[in-house]
C-alpha positions, -999 to 999 in steps of 0.1 A, spaced: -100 52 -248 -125 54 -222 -162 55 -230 -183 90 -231 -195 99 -193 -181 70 -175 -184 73 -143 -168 51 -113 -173 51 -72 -140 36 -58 -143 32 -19 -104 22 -13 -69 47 -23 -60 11 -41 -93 12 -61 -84 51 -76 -49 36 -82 -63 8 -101 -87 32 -123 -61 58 -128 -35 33 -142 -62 17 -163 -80 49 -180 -67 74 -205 -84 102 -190 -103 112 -154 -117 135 -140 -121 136 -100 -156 146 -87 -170 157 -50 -200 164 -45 -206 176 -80 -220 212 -70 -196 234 -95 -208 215 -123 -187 233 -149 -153 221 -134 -165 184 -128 -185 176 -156 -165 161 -188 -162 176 -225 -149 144 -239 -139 110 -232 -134 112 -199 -139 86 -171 -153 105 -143 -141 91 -108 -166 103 -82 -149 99 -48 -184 102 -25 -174 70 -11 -138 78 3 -162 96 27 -160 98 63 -142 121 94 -104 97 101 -88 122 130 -103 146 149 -91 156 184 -108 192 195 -80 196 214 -56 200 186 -77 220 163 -73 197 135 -91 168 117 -85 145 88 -106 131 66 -115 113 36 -114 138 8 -149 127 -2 -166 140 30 -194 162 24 -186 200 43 -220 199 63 -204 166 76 -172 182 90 -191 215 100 -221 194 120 -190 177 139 -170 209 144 -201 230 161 -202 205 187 -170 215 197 -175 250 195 -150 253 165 -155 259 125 -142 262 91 -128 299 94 -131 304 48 -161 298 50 -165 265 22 -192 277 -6 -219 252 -15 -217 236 15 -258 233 17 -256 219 -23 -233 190 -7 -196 205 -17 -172 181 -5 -136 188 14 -117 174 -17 -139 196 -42 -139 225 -23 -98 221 -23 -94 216 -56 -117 245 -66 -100 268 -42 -133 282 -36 -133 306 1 -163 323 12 -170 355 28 -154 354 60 -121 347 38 -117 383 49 -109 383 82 -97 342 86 -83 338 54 -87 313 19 -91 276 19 -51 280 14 -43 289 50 -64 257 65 -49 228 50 -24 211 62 -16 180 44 -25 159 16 -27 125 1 -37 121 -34 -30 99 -61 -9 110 -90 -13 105 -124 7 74 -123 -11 58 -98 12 62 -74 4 76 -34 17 109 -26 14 128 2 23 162 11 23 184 48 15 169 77 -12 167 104 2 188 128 -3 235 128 37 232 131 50 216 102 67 235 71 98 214 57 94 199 25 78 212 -10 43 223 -5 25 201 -14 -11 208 3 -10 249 -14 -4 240 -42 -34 213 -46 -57 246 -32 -68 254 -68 -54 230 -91 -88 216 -107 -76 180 -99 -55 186 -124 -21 173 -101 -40 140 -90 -69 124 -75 -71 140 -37 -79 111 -11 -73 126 20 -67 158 39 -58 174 71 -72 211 82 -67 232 107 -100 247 128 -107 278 146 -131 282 180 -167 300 165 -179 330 173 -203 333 197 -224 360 185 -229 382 153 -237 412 141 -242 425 103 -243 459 92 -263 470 63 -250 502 47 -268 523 18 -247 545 -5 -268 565 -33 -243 560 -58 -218 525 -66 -185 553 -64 -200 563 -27 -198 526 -16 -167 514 -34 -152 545 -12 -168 534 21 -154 501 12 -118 513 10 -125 533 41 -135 501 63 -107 479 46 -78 504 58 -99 518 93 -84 489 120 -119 476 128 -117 435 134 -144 428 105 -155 393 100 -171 401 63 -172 429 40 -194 426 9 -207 452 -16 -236 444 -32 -237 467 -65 -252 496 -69 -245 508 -35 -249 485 -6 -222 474 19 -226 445 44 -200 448 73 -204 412 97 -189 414 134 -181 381 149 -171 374 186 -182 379 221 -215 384 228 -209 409 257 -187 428 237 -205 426 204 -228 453 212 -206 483 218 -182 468 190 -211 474 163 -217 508 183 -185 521 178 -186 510 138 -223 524 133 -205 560 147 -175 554 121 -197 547 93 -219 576 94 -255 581 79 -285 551 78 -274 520 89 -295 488 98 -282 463 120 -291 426 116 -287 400 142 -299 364 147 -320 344 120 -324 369 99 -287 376 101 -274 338 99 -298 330 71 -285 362 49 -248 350 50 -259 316 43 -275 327 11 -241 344 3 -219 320 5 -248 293 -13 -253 322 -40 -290 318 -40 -287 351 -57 -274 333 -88 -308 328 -112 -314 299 -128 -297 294 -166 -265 319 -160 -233 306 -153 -209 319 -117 -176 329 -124 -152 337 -100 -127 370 -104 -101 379 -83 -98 415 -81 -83 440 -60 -104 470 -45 -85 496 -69 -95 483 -101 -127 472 -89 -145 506 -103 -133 501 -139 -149 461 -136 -177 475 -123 -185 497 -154 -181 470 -177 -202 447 -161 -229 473 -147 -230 483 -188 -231 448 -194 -264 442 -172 -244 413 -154 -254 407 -118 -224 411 -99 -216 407 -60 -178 419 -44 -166 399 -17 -138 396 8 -134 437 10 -133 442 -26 -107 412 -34 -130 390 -48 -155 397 -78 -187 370 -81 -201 374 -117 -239 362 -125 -238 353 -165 -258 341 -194 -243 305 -207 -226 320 -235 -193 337 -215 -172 351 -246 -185 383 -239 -174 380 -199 -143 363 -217 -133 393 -238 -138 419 -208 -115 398 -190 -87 402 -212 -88 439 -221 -92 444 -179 -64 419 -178 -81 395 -153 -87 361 -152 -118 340 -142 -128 307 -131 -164 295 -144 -179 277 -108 -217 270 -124 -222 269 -166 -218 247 -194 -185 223 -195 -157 229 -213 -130 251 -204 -139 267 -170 -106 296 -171 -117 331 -187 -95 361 -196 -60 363 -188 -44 339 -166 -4 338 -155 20 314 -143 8 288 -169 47 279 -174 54 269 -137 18 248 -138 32 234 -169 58 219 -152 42 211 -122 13 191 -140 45 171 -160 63 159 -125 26 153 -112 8 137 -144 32 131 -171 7 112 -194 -21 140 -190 -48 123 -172 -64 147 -154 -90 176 -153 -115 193 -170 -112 185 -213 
């Protein structure tokens, strides 16, 4: 059995091999910035992987990099602006030091999931060590290449739970030149949850969508700077009534704080819901008659929950909304709330991948 709070830096694949062989339980670690999936309940050796660090592959000309799956995300992103090119799902806690390999295995997208798409649609292979220390590795390092079981999806949101990620391949976008956010006031939370499903079905090439409960909506335009201008024009006419328009700093430093939830006070817990816009009013009832801070992202798809430490409440509401929650910043334990499906095919997943049951959160 290994000892309470271990923890172990490896800096070779053969190193994790050795470790995963040799302990009962582990627990892969980034950068430790969603401490209620990477901190242990029990006897757990924790492997912190922040010295399989480091960029391996990057040609600009390909759109893709590979790296160690240690490498912090302001690493990669520093590298990538200097090409003109980005991380289109916008990686959360990048700023906190979130690493590629956490910020995989969380699943975690930001806002600008909306228009680009989740952490899903940007990786394009793995390596990882399984839970009998063998080497796997799934995808490839090329946009073009399909053939074979999916590996790299289905490591997007497994809570290192399948194996110890060591490596990965993304794809990359060009950035935006320029941006633009709108800042839309509704009097009432029904007004804006109905000016949200306006914007998601109107056509408009939206970069973010955010409603900000009781009735504000933030609308981001990414793009060319000569056509930015009438772009926003021709939105501000659509969406009718006030509406402020943010650019530079002030703009930059506001998504920044989304996607680092500096809204998020000190001593509650973050948990992640997946939603969809037409059962976003009932949540919102429960949790505005709750007192919870609450933040919808990705057009409504995506429901960020501020919460005292004890969650059984948030738990409960869950399962008579029948949806599920992941627990990003709180106490350890068992980070999954209210209801949650497909446990049979993970069940069998997790038995090819880690027969002994080695890995993840206990």
């Amino acid at each position: 059995m290994s000892p309470v709070g271990e923890l172990v830096r490896p800096s070779t694949v053969t190193e994790v091999q050795e470790i995963v062989r040799e302990r009962r339980f582990v627990l892969p670690r980034g950068g430790g910035t969603k401490p209620a999936l990477s901190t242990p309940a029990s006897e757990t050796t924790v492997l912190d992987l922040s010295r399989l660090s480091g960029v391996l592959e990057y040609d600009p000309a390909e759109f893709t990099f590979t790296a160690w799956a240690g490498t912090p995300v302001r690493e990669v992103e520093d590298l990538l602006t200097r090409h003109g090119q980005f991380l289109p799902f916008d990686p959360p806690f990048r700023d906190a030091g979130a690493t590629l390999g956490g910020t995989v295995a969380s699943g975690l997208s930001g806002p600008r999931r909306y228009r680009y798409g989740g952490v899903r649609d940007f990786v394009l292979g793995v390596r990882f060590v399984d839970g009998t220390g063998a080497v796997v590795r799934g995808g490839g390092k090329v946009v073009k290449n399909a053939a074979g079981f999916d590996l790299p999806k289905l490591m997007v949101g497994s809570l290192g739970q399948l194996g110890v990620l060591v490596e990965l391949t993304f794809k990359v976008f060009p950035a935006p030149r320029a941006h633009a956010t709108l800042r839309v006031t509704y009097a009432r939370v029904e007004e804006a949850l109905r000016g949200l499903l306006r914007l998601n079905t109107s056509g408009f090439d939206l970069e973010a969508v955010d409603l900000e409960p009781p009735g504000i909506l933030w609308v981001r335009l990414g793009g060319r700077e000569e056509s930015l201008e009438a772009r926003t024009r021709r939105l501000v006419a659509f969406l009718g009534g006030p509406v402020e328009v943010l650019r530079g700093e002030e703009e930059r430093a506001l998504w920044e704080g989304v996607r680092e939830f500096s809204w998020v006070p000190a001593g509650h817990a973050l948990v992640k819901v997946p939603v969809t816009p037409r059962r976003l009013a009932g949540l919102e009832e429960r949790l505005a008659r709750a007192g919870a801070l609450r933040r919808y992202s990705v057009g409504g798809n995506c429901a960020w929950v501020a919460w005292p430490l004890d969650l059984a409440l948030l738990h409960r509401t869950l399962v008579e909304l029948g949806l599920a929650g992941l627990c990003v910043l709180g106490p350890p334990g068992r980070p999954v709330l209210g209801e949650w499906g497909g446990e049979a095919f993970a069940r069998r997943v997790r038995q090819a991948l880690d027969p002994q049951g080695k890995f993840g959160v206990r």
